[in-house]
N, C-alpha and C positions, 0 to 999 in steps of 0.2 A: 329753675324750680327751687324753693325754698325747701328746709329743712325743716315743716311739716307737711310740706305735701308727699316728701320723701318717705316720712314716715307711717301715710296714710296708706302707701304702697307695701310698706314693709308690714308691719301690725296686720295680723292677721283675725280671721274670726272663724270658729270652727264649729260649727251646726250642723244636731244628733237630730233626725225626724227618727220617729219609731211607731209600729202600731203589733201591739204585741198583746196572745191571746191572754183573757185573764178568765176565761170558763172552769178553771177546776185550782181550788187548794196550792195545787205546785205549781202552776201557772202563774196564780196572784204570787207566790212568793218569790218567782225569779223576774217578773213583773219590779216587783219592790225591790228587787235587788240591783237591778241594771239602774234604774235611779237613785238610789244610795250611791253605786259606783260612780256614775256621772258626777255625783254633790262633790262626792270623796275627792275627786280630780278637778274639782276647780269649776265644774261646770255651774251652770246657773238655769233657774228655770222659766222658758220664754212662753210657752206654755203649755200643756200636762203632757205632751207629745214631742216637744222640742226643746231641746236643751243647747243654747250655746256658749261659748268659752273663748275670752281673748287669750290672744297669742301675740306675743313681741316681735315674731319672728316665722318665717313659712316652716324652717325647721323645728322651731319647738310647736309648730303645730304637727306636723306631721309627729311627731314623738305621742301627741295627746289622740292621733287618730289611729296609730298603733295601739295605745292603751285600749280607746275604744272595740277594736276590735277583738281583743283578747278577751273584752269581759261579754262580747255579745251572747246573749239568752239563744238556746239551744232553738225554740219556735218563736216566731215573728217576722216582722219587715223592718230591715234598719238601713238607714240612710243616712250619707257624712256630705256635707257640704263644705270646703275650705273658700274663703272670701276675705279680700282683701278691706281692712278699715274703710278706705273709700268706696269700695261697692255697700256697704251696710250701711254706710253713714247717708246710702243713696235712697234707704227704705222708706216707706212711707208708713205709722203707724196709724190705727184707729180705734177707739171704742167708743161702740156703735160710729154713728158719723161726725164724731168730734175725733177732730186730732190730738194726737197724743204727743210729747216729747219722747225722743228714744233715750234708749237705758245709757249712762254714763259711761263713757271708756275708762276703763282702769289702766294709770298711769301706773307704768312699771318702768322702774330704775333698771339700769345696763352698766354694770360693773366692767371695766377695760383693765 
């Protein structure tokens, strides 16, 4: 096995599903807040519902799924999915029925 398929194992990806209510004032603002936090942490936006975030490593993901959980909004549904580089890079994207390329891996440097 070659040393990036090594690292397709290692690289991880961390995806936030959420459906949280926005009917009243304080609702929308902790709404807006739980995605500020997401941005705040490196997350990215896959779309207005799902937010995900590479990770180098399963442990610094688990560190950003702890983050996650601390900042979750009081009412809603939230959902974490940890997946390794090669199961994502297994996705299939579309809009409408044209294919799309997936989003870029962000090359992160590993200080020894």
């Amino acid at each position: 096995m070659s040393f990036d398929a090594l690292n397709q194992y290692r690289i991880m990806w961390v995806l936030v599903f959420f459906d949280l209510p926005t009917e009243t004032k304080v609702q929308q603002k902790a709404a807006a807040r739980f995605r500020k936090n997401l941005l705040e942490d490196g997350f990215s936006m896959f779309q207005f519902s799902i937010y995900l975030r590479n990770c180098p490593s399963r442990e610094n993901a688990e560190v950003h799924v702890k983050r996650v959980k601390n900042m979750l909004p009081e009412y809603g549904h939230v959902g974490m999915l940890t997946i390794t580089d090669k199961q994502f890079g297994m996705m299939e994207l579309f809009f409408s029925k044209k294919a799309i390329e997936k989003p870029q891996t962000v090359q992160q440097l590993e200080l020894f």
